[in-house]
One Martini backbone bead per residue (centre of mass of N, CA, C, O) as a GRO file, in nm:
protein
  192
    1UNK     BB    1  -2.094  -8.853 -12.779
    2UNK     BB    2  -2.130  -8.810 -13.063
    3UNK     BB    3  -1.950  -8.638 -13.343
    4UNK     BB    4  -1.982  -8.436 -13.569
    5UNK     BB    5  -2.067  -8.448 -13.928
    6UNK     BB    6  -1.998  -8.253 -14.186
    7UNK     BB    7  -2.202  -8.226 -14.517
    8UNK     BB    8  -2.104  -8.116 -14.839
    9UNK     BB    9  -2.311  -8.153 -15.122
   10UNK     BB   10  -2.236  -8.141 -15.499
   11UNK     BB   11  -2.394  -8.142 -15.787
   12UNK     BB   12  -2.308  -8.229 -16.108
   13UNK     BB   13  -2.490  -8.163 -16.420
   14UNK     BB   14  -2.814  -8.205 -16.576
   15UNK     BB   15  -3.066  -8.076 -16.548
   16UNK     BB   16  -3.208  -8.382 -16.520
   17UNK     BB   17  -3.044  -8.417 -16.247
   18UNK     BB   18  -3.129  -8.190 -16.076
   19UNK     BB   19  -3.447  -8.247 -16.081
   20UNK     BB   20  -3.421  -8.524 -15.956
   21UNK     BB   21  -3.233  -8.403 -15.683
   22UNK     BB   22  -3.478  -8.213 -15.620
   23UNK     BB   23  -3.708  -8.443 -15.582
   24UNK     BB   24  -3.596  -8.595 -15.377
   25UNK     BB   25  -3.607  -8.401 -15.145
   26UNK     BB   26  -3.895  -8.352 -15.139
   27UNK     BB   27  -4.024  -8.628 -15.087
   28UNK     BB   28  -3.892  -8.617 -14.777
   29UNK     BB   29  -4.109  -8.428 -14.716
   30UNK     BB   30  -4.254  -8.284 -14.401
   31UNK     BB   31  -4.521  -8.186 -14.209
   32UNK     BB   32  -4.555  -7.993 -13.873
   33UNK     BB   33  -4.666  -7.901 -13.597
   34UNK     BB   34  -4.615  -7.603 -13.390
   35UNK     BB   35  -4.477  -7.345 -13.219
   36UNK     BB   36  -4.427  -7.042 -13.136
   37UNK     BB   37  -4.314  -6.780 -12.938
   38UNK     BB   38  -4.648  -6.731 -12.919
   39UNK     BB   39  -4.819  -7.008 -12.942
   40UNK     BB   40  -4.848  -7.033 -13.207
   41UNK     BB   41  -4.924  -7.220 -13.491
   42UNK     BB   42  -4.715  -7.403 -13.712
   43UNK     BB   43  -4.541  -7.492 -13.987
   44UNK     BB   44  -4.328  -7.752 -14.092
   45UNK     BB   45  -4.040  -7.850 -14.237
   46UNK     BB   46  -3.896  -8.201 -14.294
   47UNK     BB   47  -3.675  -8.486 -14.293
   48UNK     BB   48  -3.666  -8.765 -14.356
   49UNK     BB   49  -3.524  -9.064 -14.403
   50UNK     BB   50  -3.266  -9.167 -14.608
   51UNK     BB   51  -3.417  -9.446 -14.652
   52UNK     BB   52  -3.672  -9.317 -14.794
   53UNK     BB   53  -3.490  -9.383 -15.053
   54UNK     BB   54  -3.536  -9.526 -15.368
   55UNK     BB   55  -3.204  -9.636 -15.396
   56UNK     BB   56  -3.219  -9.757 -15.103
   57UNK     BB   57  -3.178 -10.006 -14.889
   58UNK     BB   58  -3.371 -10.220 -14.731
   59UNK     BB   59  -3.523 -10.210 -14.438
   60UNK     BB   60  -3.482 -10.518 -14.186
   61UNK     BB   61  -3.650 -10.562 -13.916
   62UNK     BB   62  -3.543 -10.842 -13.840
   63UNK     BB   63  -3.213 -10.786 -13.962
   64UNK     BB   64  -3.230 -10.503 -13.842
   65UNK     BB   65  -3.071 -10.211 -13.773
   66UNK     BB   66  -3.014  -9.889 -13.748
   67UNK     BB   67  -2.754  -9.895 -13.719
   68UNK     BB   68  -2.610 -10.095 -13.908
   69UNK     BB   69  -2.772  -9.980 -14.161
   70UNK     BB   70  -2.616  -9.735 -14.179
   71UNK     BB   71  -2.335  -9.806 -14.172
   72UNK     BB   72  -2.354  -9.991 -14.435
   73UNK     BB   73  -2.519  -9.756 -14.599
   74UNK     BB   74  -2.433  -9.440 -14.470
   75UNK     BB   75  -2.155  -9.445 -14.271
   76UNK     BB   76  -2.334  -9.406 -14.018
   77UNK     BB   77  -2.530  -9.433 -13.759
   78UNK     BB   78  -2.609  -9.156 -13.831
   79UNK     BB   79  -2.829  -8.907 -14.082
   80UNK     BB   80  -2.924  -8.566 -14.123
   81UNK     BB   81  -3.130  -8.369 -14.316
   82UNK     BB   82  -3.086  -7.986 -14.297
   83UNK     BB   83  -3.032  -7.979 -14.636
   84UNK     BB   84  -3.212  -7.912 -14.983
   85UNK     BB   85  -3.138  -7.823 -15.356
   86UNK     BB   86  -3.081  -7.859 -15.676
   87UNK     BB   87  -2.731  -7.900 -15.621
   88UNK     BB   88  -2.734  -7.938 -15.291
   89UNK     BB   89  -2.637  -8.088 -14.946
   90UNK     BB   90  -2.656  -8.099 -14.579
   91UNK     BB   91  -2.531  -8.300 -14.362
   92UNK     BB   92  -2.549  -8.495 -14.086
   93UNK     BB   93  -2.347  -8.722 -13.867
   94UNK     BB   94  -2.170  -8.998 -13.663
   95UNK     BB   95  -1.789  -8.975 -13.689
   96UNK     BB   96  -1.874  -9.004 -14.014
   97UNK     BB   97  -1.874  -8.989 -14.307
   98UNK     BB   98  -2.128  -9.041 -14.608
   99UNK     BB   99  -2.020  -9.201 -14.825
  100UNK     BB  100  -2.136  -9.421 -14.932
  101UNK     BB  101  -2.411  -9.258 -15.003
  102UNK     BB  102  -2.263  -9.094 -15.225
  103UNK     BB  103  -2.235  -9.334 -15.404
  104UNK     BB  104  -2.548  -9.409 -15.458
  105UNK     BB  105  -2.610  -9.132 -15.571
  106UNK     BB  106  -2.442  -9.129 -15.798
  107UNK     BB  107  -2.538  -9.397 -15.916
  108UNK     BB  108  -2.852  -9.275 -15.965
  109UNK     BB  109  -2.766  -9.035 -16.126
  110UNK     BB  110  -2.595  -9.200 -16.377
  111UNK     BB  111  -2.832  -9.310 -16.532
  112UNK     BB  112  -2.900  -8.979 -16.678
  113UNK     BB  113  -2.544  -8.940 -16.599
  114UNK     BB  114  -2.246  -9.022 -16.680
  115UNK     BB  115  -2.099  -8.719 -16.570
  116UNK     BB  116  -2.143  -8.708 -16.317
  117UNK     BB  117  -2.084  -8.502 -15.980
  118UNK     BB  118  -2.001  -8.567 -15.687
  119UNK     BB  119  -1.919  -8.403 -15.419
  120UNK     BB  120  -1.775  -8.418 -15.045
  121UNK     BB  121  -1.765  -8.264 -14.789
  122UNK     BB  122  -1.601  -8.282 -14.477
  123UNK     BB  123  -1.647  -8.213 -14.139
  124UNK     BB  124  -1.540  -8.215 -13.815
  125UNK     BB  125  -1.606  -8.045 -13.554
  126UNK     BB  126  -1.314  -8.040 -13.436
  127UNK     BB  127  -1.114  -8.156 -13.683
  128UNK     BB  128  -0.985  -8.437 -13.682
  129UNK     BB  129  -1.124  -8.436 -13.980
  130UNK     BB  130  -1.102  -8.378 -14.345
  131UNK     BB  131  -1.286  -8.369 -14.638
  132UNK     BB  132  -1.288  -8.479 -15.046
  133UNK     BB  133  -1.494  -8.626 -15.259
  134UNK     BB  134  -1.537  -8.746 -15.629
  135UNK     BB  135  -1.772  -8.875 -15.783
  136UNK     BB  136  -1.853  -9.094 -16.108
  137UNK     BB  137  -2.121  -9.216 -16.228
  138UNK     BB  138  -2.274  -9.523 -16.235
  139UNK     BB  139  -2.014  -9.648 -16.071
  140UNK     BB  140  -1.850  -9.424 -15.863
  141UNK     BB  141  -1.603  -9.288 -15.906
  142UNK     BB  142  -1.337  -9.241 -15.812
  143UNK     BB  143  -1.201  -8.909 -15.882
  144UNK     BB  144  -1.143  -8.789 -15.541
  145UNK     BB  145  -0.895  -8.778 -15.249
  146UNK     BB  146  -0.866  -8.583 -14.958
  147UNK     BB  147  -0.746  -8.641 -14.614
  148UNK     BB  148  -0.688  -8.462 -14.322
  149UNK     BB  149  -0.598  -8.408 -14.008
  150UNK     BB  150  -0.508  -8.273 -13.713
  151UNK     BB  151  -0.193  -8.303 -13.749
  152UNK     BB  152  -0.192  -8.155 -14.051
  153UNK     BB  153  -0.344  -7.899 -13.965
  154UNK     BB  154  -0.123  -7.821 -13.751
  155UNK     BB  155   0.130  -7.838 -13.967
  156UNK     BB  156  -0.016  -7.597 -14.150
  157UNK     BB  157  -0.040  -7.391 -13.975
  158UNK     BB  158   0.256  -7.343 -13.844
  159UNK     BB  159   0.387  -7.318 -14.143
  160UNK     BB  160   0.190  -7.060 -14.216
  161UNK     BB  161   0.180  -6.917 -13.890
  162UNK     BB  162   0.445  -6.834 -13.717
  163UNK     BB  163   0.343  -6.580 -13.543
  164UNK     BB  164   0.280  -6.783 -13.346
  165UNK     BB  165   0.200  -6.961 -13.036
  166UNK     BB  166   0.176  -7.280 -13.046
  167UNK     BB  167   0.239  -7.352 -12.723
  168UNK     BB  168  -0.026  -7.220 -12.680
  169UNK     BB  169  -0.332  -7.302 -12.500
  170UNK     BB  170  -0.441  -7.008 -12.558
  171UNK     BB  171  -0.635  -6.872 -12.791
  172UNK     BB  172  -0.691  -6.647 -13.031
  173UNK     BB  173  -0.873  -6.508 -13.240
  174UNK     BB  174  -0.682  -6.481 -13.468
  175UNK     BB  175  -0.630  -6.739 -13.485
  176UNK     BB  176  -0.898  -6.907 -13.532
  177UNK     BB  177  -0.950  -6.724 -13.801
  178UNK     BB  178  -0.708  -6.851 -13.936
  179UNK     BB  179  -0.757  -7.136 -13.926
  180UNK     BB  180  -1.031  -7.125 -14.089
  181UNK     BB  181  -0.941  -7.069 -14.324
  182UNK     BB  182  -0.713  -7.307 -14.338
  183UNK     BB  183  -0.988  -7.469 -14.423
  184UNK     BB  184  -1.115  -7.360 -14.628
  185UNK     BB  185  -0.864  -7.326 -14.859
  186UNK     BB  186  -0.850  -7.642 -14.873
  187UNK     BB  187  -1.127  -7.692 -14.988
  188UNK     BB  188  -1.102  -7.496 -15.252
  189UNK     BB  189  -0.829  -7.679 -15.371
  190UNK     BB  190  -1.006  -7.941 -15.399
  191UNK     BB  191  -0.978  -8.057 -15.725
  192UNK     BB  192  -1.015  -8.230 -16.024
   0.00000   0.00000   0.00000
């Protein structure tokens, strides 16, 4: 089973740009009925796939995979949109961060607003590896990028909070919430 990898997605622009990503998100919702814990009907709210988004690269059912394109087309095997609001979304992926994707949204926005910033942040379920990338602008381009791994991350840990035993393999309640902390804090450090 492949590793989650949580996606958090957030558009900086003009009104609207803002306008425009939350219309997609809107579009790609669908309902449908299920019921509730005590049996009785309800509907909800859920998200088509990403490849439904009008500015993503059509899917070829004769020459492709659904794994082949997402792979090359949104960066991981699959993509599921978790949650989407006026100016970010959370997706899960499979294995790797959607960085692709957020380079077509990028683009797609940019045509609104050249001036548009995508943050796009990701983190490995286990922490294998985090990072944040902020794609600008009609082309896409990258002007912020860094990731870190399970061992710099170890290394940075270690560093900062000497007071624990990082050779026991039984991590206390406070190692987690440190080791926590020292991951949310590297992601807020992270600006352009």
């Amino acid at each position: 089973m492949a590793n989650n990898v949580y996606n958090y997605v957030e558009v900086s622009g003009t009104d609207e740009v803002l306008n425009k990503f939350e219309e997609m998100g809107k579009s790609l919702i669908t309902q449908r009925e299920t019921t509730d814990w005590e049996g009785k009907p309800m509907l909800i709210d859920e998200y088509n796939g990403i490849e439904e988004l009008k500015f993503m690269p059509e899917f070829d059912e004769v020459h492709d995979t659904y794994y082949n394109w997402y792979c090359d087309n949104v960066g991981a095997k699959w993509c599921h949109i978790e949650e989407w609001t006026d100016d970010y979304m959370n997706l899960c992926s499979a294995w790797s961060a959607c960085i692709p994707f957020t380079e077509r949204l990028t683009a797609e926005l940019g045509k609104i607003d050249p001036h548009v910033q995508v943050r796009h942040q990701y983190e490995d379920e286990f922490r294998n590896f985090i990072g944040v990338i902020v794609h600008e602008g009609v082309d896409a381009e990258e002007v912020f990028f860094n990731e870190v791994d399970d061992g710099d991350l170890a290394h940075l840990f270690k560093e900062q909070h000497p007071e624990f035993n990082h050779d026991d393999d039984e991590w206390t309640d406070e190692m987690y919430e440190a080791y926590d902390d020292l991951v949310y804090n590297w992601f807020q450090d992270q600006t352009v």
